[in-house]
C-alpha positions as CSV (number, residue, x, y, z in Angstrom):
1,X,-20.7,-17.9,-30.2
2,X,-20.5,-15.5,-27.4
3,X,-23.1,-14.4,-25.7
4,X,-23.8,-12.8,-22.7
5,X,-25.2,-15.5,-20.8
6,X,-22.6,-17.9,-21.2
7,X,-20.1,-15.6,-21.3
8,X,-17.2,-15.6,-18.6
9,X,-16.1,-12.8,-16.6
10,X,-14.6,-12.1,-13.4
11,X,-16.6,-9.3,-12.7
12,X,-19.4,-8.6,-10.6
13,X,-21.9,-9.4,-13.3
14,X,-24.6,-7.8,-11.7
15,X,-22.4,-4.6,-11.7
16,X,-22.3,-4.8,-15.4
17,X,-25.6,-5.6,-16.1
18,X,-26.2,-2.4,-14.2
19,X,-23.6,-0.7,-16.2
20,X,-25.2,-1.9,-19.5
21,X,-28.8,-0.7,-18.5
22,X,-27.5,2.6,-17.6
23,X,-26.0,3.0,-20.6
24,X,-28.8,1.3,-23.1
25,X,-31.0,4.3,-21.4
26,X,-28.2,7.3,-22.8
27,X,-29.6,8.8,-25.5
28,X,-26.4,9.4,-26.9
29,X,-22.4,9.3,-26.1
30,X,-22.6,13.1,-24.4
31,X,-25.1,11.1,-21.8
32,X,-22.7,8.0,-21.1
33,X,-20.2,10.4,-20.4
34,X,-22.1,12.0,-18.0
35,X,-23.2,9.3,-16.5
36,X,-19.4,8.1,-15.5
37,X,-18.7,11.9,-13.8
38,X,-21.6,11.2,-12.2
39,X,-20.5,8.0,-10.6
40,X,-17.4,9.2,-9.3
41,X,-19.1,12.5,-7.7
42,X,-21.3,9.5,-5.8
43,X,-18.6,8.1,-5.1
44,X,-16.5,11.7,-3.8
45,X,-19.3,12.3,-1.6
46,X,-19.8,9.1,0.0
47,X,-16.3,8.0,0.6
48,X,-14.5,11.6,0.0
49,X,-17.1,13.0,2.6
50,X,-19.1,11.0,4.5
51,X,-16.9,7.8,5.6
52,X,-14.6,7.0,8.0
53,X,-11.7,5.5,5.9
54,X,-10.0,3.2,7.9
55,X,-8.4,1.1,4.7
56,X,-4.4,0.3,5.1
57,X,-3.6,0.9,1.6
58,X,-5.1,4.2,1.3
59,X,-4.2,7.7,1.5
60,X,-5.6,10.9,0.8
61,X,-3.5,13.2,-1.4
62,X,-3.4,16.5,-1.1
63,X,-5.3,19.4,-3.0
64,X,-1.6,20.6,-4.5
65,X,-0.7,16.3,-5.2
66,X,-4.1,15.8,-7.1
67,X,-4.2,19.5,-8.9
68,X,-1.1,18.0,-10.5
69,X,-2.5,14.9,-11.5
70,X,-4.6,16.9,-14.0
71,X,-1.6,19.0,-15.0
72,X,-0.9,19.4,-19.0
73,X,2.3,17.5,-18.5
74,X,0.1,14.5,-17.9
75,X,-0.3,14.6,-21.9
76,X,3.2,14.6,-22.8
77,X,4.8,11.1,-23.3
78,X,8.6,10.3,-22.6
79,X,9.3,7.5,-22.9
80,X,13.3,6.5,-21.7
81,X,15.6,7.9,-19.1
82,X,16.1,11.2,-18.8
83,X,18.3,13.4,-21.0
84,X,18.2,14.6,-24.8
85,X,20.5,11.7,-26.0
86,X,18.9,9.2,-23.9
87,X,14.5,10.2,-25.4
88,X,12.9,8.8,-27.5
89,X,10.8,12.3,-28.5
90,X,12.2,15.6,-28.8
91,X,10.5,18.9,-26.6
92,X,11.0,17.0,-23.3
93,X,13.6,19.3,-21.9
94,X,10.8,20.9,-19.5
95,X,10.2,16.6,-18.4
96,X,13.6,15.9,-17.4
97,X,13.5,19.1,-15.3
98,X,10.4,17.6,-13.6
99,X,11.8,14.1,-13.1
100,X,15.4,15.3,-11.8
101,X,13.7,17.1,-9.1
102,X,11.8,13.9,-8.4
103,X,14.4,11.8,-8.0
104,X,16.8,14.4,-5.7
105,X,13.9,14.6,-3.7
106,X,13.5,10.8,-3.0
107,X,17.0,10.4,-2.5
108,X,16.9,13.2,0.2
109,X,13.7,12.0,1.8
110,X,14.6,8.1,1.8
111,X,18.5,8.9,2.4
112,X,19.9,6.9,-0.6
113,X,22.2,7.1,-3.2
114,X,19.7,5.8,-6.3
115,X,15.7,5.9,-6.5
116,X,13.8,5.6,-9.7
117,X,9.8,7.4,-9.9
118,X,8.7,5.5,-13.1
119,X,6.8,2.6,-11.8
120,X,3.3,3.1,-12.8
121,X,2.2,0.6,-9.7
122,X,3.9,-0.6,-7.2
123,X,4.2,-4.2,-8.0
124,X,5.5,-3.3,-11.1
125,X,8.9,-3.0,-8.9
126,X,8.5,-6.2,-7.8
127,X,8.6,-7.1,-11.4
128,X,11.7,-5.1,-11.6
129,X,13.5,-6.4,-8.8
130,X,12.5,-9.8,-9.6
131,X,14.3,-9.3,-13.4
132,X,17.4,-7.7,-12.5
133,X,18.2,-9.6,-9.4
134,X,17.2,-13.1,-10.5
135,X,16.6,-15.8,-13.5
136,X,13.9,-18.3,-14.0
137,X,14.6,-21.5,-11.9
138,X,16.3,-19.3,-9.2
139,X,14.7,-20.1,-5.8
140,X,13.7,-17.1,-4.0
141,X,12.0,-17.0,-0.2
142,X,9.5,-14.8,0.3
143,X,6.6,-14.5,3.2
144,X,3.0,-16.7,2.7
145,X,-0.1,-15.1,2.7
146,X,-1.8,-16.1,6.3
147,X,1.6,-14.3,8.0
148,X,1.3,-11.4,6.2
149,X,2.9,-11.9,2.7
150,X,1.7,-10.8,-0.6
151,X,0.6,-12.3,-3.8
152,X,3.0,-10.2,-5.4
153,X,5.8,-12.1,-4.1
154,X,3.7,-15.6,-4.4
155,X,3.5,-18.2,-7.1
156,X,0.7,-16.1,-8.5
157,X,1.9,-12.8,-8.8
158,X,5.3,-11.5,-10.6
159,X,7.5,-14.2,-8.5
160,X,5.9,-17.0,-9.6
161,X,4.8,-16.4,-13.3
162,X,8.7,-15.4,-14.1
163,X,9.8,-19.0,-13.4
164,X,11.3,-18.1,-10.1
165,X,10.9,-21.3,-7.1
166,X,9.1,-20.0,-4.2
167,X,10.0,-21.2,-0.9
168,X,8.4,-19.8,2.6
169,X,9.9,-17.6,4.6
170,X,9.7,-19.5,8.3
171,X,7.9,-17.2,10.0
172,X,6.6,-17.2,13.8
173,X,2.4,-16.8,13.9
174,X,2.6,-15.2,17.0
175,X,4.9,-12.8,17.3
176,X,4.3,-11.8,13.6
177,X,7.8,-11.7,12.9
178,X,10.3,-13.8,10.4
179,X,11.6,-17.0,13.3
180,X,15.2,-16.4,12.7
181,X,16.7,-19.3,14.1
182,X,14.6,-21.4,11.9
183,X,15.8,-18.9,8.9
184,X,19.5,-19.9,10.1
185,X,18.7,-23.5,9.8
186,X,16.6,-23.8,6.2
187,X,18.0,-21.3,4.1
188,X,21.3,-22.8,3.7
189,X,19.3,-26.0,2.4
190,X,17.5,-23.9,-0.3
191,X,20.5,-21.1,-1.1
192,X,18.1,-18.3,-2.1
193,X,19.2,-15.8,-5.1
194,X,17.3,-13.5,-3.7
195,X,14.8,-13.3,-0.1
196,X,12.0,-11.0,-0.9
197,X,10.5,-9.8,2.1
198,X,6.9,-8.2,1.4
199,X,4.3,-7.6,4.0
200,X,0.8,-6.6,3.9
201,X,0.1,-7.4,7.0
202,X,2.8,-5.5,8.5
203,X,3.1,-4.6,12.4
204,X,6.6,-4.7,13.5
205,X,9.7,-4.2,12.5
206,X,11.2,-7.5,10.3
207,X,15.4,-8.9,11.3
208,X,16.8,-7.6,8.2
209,X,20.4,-7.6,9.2
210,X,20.0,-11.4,10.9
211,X,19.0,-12.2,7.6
212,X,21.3,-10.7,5.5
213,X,24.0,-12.1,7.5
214,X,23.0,-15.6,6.5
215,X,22.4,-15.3,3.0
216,X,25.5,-13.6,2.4
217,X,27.7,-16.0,3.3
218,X,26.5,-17.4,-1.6
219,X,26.1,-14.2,-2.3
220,X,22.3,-13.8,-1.7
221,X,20.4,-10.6,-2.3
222,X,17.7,-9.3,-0.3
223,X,14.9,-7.3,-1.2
224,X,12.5,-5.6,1.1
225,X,9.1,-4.6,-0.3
226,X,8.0,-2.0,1.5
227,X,5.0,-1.0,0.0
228,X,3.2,-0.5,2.9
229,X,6.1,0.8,5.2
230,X,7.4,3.3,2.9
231,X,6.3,6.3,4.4
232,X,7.2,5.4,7.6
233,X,11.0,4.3,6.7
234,X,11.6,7.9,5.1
235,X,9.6,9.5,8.0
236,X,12.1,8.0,10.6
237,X,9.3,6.2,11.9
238,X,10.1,2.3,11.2
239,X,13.5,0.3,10.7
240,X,15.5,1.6,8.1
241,X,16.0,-1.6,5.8
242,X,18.6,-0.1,3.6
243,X,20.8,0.7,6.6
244,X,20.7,-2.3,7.9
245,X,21.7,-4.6,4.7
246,X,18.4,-4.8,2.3
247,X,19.9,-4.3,-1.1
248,X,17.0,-2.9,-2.7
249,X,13.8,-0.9,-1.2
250,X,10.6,-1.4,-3.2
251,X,7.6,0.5,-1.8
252,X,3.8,2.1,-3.0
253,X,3.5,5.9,-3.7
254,X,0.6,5.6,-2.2
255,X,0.2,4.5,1.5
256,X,1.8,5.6,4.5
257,X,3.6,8.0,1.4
258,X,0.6,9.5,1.1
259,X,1.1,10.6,-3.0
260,X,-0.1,9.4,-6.2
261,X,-0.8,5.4,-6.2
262,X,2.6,4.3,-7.9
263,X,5.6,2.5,-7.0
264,X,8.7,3.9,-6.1
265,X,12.6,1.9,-6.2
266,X,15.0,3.2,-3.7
267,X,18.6,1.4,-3.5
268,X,22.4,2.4,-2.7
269,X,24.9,-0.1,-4.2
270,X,25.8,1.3,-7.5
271,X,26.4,-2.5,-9.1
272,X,23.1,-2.7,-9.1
273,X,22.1,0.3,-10.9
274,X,22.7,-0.8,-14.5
275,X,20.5,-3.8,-13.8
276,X,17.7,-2.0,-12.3
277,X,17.3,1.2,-14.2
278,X,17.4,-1.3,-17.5
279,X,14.8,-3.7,-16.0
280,X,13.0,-0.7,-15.1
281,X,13.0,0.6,-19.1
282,X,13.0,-0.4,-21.3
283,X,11.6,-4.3,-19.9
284,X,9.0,-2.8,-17.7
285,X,8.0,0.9,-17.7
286,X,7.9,2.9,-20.9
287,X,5.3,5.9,-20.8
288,X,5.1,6.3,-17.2
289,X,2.6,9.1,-16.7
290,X,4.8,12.4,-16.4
291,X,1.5,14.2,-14.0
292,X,2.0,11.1,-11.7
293,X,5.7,12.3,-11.7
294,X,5.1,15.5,-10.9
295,X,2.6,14.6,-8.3
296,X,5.2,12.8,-6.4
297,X,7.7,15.1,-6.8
298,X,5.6,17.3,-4.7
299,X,4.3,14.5,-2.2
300,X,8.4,14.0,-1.6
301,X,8.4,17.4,-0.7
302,X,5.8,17.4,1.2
303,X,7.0,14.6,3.1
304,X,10.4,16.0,3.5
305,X,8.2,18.9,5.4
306,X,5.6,16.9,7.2
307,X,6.6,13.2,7.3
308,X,7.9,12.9,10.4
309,X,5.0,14.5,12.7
310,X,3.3,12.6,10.1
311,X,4.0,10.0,10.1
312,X,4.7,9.5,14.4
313,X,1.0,10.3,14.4
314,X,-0.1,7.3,12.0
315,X,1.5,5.2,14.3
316,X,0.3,6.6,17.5
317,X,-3.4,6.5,16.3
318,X,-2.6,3.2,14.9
319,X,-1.7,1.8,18.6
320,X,-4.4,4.2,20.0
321,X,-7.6,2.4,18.0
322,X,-5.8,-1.3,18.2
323,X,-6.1,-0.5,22.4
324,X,-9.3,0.6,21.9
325,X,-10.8,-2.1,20.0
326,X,-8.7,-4.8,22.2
327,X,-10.2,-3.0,25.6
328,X,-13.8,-3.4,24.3
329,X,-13.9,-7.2,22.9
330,X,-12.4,-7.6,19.6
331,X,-8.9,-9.3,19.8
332,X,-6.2,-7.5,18.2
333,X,-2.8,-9.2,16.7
334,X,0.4,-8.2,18.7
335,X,-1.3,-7.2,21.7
336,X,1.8,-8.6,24.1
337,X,3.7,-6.4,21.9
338,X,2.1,-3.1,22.1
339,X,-0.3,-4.3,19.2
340,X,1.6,-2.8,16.0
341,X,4.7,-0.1,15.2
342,X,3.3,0.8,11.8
343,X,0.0,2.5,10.9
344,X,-2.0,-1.3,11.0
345,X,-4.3,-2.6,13.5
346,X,-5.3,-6.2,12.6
347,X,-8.6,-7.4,14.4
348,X,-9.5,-11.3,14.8
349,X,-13.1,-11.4,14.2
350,X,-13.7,-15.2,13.8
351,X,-15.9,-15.1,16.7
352,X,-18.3,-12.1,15.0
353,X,-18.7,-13.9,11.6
354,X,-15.3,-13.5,10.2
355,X,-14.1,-10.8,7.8
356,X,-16.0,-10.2,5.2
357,X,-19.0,-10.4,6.7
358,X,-17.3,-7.7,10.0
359,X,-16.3,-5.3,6.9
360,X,-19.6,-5.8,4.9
361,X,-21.2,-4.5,8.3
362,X,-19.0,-1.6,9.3
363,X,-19.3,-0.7,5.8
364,X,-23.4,0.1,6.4
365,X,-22.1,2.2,9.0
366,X,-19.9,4.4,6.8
367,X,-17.4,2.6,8.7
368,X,-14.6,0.9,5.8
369,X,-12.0,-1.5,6.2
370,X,-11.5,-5.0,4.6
371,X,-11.4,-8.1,5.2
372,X,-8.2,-10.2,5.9
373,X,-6.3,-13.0,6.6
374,X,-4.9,-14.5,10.3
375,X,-2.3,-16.7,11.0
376,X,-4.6,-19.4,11.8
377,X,-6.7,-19.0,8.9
378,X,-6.4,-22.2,6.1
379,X,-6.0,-21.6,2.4
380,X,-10.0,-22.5,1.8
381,X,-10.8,-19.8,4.1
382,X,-8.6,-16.9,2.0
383,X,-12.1,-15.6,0.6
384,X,-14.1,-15.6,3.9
385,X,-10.3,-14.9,6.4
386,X,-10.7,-14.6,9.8
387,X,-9.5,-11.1,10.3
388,X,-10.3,-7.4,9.3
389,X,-7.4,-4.6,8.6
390,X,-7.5,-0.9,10.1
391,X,-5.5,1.8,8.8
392,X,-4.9,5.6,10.1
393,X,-3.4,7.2,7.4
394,X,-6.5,9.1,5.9
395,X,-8.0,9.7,9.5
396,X,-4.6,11.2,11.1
397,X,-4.6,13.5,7.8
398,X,-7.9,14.7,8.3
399,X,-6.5,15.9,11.6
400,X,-7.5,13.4,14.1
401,X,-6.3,11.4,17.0
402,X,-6.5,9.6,19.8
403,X,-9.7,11.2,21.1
404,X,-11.2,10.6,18.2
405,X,-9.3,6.8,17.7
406,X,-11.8,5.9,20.9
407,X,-14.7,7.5,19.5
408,X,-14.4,5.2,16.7
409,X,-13.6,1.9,18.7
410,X,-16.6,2.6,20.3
411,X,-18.6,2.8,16.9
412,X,-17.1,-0.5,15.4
413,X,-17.7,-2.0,18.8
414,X,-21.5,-1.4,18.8
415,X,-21.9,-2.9,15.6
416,X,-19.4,-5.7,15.4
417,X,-19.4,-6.9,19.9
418,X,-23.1,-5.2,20.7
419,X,-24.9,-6.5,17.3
420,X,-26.6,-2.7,16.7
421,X,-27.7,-2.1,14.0
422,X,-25.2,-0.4,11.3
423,X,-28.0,2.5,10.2
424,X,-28.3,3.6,13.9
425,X,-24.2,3.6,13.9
426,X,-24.0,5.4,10.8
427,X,-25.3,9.1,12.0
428,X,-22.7,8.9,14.9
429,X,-19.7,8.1,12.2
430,X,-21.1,11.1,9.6
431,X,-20.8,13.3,12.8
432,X,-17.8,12.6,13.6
433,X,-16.2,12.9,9.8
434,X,-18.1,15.4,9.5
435,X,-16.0,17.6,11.8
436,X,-12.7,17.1,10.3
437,X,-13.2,18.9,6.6
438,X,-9.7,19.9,6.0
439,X,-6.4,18.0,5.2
440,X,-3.5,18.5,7.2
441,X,0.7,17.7,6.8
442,X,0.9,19.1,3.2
443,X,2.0,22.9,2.5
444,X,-2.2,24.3,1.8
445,X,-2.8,23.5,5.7
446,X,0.4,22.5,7.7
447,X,-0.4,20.9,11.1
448,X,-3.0,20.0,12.6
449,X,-4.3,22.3,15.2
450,X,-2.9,21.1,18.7
């Protein structure tokens, strides 16, 4: 019998013990509801207003992007690739009109040939690739975790559940980047189908075409998942993988993109296309949310406007705070090499308690980032790592930067170098969010005031 008390979840049980009280108090269904909208105005005005948002993964959309979300089209299934033959349901000429300006827009913003919008996540295109570019019991190489990879290419994401042999990537821990002359040297031994190369710890550029080159020589494919990098690629802001021999481009909507969380598939060899577009439906994507469509159709343009001041500001934040934060005691990753080219900062906190217990503190301080793994962390210290992530993406759209990058050094240096108190930190960090209201690089507000 199952019972609450023996009952296993993965959840935070106190959260759903809390969850149940609240909704054992509702007199009826009208009151539950309410109390849901209520949590997520809590949580608009905390995080939406009074934080400092400093995750990687995260980006603010703007006021048009998220109007769109809501849109009426968001109710209208269509299912299939576009096209009155090609539906499933009739009345979707008004749909295929929407997605055809989606997918001319990623093309012009990413400069390719082929991109597909109906990934509902972003690892779902890791699915994708993983099904049209390889079989179970093919070996593919792909990045571990304590050098930046991502589950999603891991034995326990997509990779690994499909059947596919995982083998690492030889990576250096230093200079954060793939050691190609060990690359040269073991990947002939293991003959990859495919190299997947997926970062979420990503600060530099990656030797795509030095890897390529090797693989080539049986026919290997490589795949480079950009999902955090993907704004930054179209914004002419990061190495152009698809230039310089990736055969497919994976990446998240959200992000450095700055548009509706999603995934997005960018490629240019049209022997592929068959493959992907029918591992995309009807294996992996069916109803794909046509008001997420739409909202990324308009984050493209957007981007096409705005990316590249955009984006060149993400980055130059992102190098700004990483100095910072190196200059006033925390050690940051890549510091010989300018500490990072993307819109990450990575932060070795070991010596202040380690990561979850730095981003549990900031986090009193309105201050949020997360936890995460070094190269010298071990695989019984992935849930207590050794570093914390920073991202500029939400701060730079709010209008800020450098100025501002030291003011907040200075902040996360009081609490996680000076021991102060989080509270006392706090009033400094609402004061400073405070005075950036409005969101900037999207066609309500433009650019930021110089």
């Amino acid at each position: 019998m199952d019972t609450i008390s023996n009952r296993i979840e993965v959840h935070d049980r106190d959260a759903l013990d809390t969850a149940r009280a609240v909704l054992d108090a509702c007199a009826d269904a009208h009151q539950m509801g309410e109390a849901v909208k209520a949590a997520v105005a809590r949580n608009q005005a905390w995080r939406g207003e009074q934080c400092i948002n400093l995750l990687a993964p995260e980006a603010p959309t703007s006021p048009g992007v998220r109007a769109l979300l809501a849109a009426e089209i968001g109710t209208r299934a269509a299912e299939g690739h576009s096209g009155r033959v090609n539906r499933w349901f009739a009345g979707t000429r008004h749909i295929d009109e929407v997605e055809a300006l989606c997918v001319e827009l990623l093309k012009r913003y990413f400069r390719c040939s082929y991109a597909d919008h109906r990934l509902c996540a972003s690892m779902i295109g890791n699915a994708v690739v993983y099904t049209a570019l390889s079989e179970p019991g093919d070996v593919v190489m792909t990045a571990a975790q304590p050098v930046g990879g991502h589950s999603s290419n891991r034995a326990d994401g997509p990779a690994g559940v499909m059947g596919r042999k995982i083998v690492d990537i030889p990576f250096d821990p230093d200079e954060l980047v793939v050691d190609v002359d060990a690359f040269r040297r073991f990947a002939p031994l293991v003959r990859p189908k495919l190299v997947a190369l997926g970062l979420s710890m990503t600060l530099f550029p990656q030797p795509v075409a030095e890897m390529k080159q090797v693989i080539r020589e049986w026919g290997g494919r490589f795949y480079f998942d950009a999902a955090h990098q993907l704004g930054l690629i179209g914004g002419g802001q990061f190495q152009d993988p698809l230039r310089e021999g990736a055969d497919i481009v994976t990446g998240s909507a959200g992000k450095t993109f700055a548009g509706p969380q999603s995934g997005i598939l960018v490629w240019d060899d049209p022997e592929l296309t068959e493959r992907v577009t029918h591992a995309v439906f009807p294996v992996w994507a069916a109803t794909h949310q046509v008001n997420r469509v739409a909202a990324l159709a308009l984050a493209t343009a957007e981007a096409i406007a705005f990316g590249r001041d955009y984006m060149a500001a993400i980055v130059a934040n992102a190098r700004a705070l990483a100095r910072a934060l190196d200059e006033r005691g925390i050690p940051m990753l890549g510091a010989t090499k300018g500490f990072t080219t993307t819109h990450q900062a990575i932060g070795d906190v070991r010596r202040f308690g380690r990561g979850l217990e730095v981003a549990q503190k900031l986090e009193r301080a309105n201050i949020i980032v997360n936890k995460n793994l070094v190269p010298a962390d071990r695989p019984e210290d992935w849930d207590f790592p050794g570093g914390i992530r920073i991202g500029t993406i939400e701060v730079t759209r709010q209008g800020m930067g450098p100025g501002e990058m030291a003011a907040i050094a200075e902040m996360i240096t009081r609490v996680v170098v000076r021991g102060e108190e989080p509270e006392r930190v706090r009033k400094d960090a609402l004061a400073l969010r405070s005075g950036f209201p409005s969101l900037y690089y999207c066609f309500e507000n433009g650019l930021p005031p110089r």
